[in-house]
N, C-alpha and C positions, 0 to 999 in steps of 0.2 A: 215040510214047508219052511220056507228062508224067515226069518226076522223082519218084523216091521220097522221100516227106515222110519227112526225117530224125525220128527218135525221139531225144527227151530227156528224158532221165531227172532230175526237178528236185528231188528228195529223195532225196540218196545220200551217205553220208556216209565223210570219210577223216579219219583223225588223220596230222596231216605229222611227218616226225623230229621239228621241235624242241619239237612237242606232245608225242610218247611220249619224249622227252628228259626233258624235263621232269617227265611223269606218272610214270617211273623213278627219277628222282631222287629220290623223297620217300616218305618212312616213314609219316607220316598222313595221313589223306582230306582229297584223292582221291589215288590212288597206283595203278600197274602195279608186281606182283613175282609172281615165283612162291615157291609155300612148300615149304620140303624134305620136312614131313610130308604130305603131299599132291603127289607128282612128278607122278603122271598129270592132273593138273587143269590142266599149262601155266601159261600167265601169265593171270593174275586183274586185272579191273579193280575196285579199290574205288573204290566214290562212296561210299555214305551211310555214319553213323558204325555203323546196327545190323548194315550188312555185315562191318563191321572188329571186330566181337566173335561173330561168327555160330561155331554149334557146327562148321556144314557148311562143305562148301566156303565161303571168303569171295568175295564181289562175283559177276563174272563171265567168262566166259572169255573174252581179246581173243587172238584169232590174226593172223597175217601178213592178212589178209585187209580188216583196219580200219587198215592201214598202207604196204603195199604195193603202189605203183601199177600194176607189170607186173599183180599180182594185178584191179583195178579195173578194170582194160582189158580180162582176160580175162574178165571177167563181163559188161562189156559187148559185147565181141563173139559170145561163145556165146548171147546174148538181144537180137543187131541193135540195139541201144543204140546209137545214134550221137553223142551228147552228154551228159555230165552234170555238173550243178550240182553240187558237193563242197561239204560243211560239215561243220563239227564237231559232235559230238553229246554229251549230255551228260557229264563235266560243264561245258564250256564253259569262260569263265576268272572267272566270280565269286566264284569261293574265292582268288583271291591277294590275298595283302598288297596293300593302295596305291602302297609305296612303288615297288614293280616290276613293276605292273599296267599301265600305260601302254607301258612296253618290252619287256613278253613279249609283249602284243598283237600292237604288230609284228616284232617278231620271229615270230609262228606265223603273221602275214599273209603277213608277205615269204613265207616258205616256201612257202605255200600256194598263192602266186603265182607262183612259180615252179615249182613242179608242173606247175602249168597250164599254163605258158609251155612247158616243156618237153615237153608232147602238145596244140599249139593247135591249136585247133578240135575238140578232143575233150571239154577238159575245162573248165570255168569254175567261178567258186566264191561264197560265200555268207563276209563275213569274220565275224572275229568281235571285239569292243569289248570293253574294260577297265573294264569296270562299277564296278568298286573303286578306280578313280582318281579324281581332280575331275572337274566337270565339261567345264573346261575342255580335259582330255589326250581324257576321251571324246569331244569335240566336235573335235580335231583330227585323230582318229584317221579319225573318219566322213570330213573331208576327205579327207584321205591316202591312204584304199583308193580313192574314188571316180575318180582317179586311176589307180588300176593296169589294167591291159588289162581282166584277166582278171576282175575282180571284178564281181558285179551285184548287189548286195546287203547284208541284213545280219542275220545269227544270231543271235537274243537267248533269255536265257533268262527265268525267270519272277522272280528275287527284286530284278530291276530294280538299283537303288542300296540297295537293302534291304527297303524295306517294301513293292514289286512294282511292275505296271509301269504301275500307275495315280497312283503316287508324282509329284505336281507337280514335284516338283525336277526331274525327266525333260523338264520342257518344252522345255528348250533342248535339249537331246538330239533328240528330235522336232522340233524346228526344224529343227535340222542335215540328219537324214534328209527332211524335205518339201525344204528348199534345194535336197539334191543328188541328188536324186530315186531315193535309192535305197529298195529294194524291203526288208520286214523279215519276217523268218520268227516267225513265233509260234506257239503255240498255243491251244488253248481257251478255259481258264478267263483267259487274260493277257488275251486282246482281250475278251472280258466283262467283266473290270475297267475295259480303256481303255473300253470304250461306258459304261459307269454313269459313271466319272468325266468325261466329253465330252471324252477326249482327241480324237476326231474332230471335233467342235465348233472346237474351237481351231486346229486341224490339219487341215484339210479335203483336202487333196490328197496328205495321207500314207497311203500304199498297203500291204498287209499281205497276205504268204503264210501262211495257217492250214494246219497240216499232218492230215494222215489225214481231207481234206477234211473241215474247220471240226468235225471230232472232232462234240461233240455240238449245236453251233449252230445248223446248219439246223432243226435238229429243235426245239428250244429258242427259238427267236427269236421267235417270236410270245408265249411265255411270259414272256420276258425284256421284250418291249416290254409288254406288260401289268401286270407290278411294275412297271417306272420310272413308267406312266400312273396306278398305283392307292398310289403313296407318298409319304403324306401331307409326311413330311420332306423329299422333294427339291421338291416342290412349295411347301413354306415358304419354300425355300432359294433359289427359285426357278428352282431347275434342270431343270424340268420344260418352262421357256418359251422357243419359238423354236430347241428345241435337235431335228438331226436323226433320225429313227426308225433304229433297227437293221437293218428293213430296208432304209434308203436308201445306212447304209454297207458292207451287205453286197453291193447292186449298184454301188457306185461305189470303193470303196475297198478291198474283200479279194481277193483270188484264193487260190484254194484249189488242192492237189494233188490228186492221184488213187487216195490212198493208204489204197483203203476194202475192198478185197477183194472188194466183193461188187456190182449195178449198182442194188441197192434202193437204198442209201445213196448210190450215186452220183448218183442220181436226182434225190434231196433236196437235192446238193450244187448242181445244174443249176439247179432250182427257186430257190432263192434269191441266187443269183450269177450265173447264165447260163453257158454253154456254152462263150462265148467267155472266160471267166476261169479253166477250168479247167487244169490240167495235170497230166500221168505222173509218176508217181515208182514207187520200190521200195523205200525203206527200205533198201536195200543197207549193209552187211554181215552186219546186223540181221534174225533168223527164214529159218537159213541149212536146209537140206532136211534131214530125219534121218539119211537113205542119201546114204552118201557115195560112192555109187555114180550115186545121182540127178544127170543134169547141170542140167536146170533148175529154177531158184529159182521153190516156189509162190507167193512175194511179186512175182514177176516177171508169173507167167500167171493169178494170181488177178485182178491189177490190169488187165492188161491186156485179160480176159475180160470182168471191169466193164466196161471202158469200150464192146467189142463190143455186151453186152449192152445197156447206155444207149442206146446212138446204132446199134440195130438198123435197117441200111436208109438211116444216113445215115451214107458211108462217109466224106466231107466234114468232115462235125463230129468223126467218130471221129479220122480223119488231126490234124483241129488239136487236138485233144485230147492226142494221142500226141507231138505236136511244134510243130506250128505253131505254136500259142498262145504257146508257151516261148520261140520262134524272135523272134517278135512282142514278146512284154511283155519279155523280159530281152535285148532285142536281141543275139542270138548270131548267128554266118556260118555256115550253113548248107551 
């Protein structure tokens, strides 16, 4: 009998101590505390600023569960998860000062690599960059993880060095990540702005995970390649010429997760990326069961039904879907 194709889970996310260290330490957004007028509400994550004045509860609830590793293991072995990608999730670190953005970086890498190290072959992770430093600190930083065992990747968020992630200053940045071939986690509307502005043009062999499989792109791409061909502006600019269609970087340069709940969508995801580009995730800590009675997570069987349901009959494509692919592109030991 063949080997069971490990399942990896590529969208899961942990905060390390010296992230919720950190996000404790501090009075304005983004912050973890809990509030005395409100005991049963636990510890509260604020991000945005209309959280931090909201009538109701503020932000939202973060439990042991977005922090605690024995915790992450236990979700993965009650749902045969045999490996998972860990990242940060918002808000990531591009709210810190400059001055100390480059050294909390690594400092929440080291950690986070060390996580890893200390359950290898369980766990691998997605770092995460000091967007608020020069360019120079972000560009040594991309070295520096690429380096660590554990790392395959890298978490970005959307307001780039400020003005988002279509921002030219970012070139060298995306240098550094096509250099050291690591993989960058995005989402939607970010890799829509990289295709209008030809970050792929420039960058051709820069590779991108789109989460909650490419959110609304598949479905959008044909629309999207229709403005760029029908504007008059970029065509002045002459950025309309010799530059490649969104479909050509959505089969050559995105991989998308599996992170759609349902196999219509997942469908769509196949169609414009292929089959072989796809991979499992769960969103894990995130859309946790009502009943706390419920052992398993429907972010777990929803996702993983999708992918049943897509590759009905081809048990092959389902297996790499669920692991191989992940095993393959983010070269993980198996």
């Amino acid at each position: 009998m063949a080997p069971k194709m490990p399942v990896v889970d590529v969208h899961t996310h942990m905060y390390p101590p010296a992230y919720m260290d950190l996000l404790r330490s501090r009075t304005e957004v983004p912050y973890v505390r809990s509030f005395p007028d409100d005991p049963a509400a636990g510890d509260r994550l604020v991000i945005l600023p209309a959280e931090d004045t909201a009538s109701t509860s503020r932000g939202r609830p973060i439990g042991s569960e977005y922090f605690d590793v024995d915790q992450k293991l236990a979700f993965m072995d009650a749902h045969d998860i045999d490996i998972s990608m860990i990242s940060l999730a918002n808000p990531w670190l591009d709210w810190l000062p400059s001055e100390i953005a480059s050294e909390t970086a690594r400092r929440v890498n080291d950690d986070t690599e060390h996580l890893c190290a200390d359950h290898d072959g369980r766990l691998y992770a997605f770092a995460t960059l000091p967007l608020s430093a020069s360019t120079a600190e972000i560009v040594e930083e991309i070295e520096r993880v690429a380096q660590l065992k554990h790392m395959r990747g890298i978490v970005m968020g959307t307001s780039g060095l400020g003005p988002g992630l279509d921002d030219p200053a970012l070139d060298p940045v995306y240098e550094a990540l096509q250099k050291q071939d690591q993989l960058v986690v995005k989402t939607t509307i970010a890799v829509t702005r990289m295709l209008l502005a030809g970050v792929f043009d420039r960058f051709p062999k820069l590779n991108v995970l789109i989460a909650h499989s490419g959110g609304t792109l598949p479905f959008l791409a044909g629309r999207i390649e229709s403005c760029i061909a029908h504007d008059a502006h970029l065509e002045k600019e002459g950025k309309t010429d010799d530059r490649r269609t969104v479909w050509d970087v959505l089969k050559n340069n995105v991989y998308l997760d599996a992170v759609i709940y349902a196999g219509t969508g997942l469908k769509a995801a196949v169609e414009v990326s292929g089959a072989d580009r796809l991979m499992f995730g769960t969103d894990h800590p995130f859309f946790p069961p009502h009943n706390a009675m419920q052992k398993e997570w429907p972010s777990v069987t929803l996702n993983s039904e999708a992918v049943k349901t897509a590759f009905a009959g081809d048990t092959k494509a389902a297996e790499a879907v669920m692991g191989g692919n992940a095993i393959r592109i983010l070269r993980l030991s198996s």
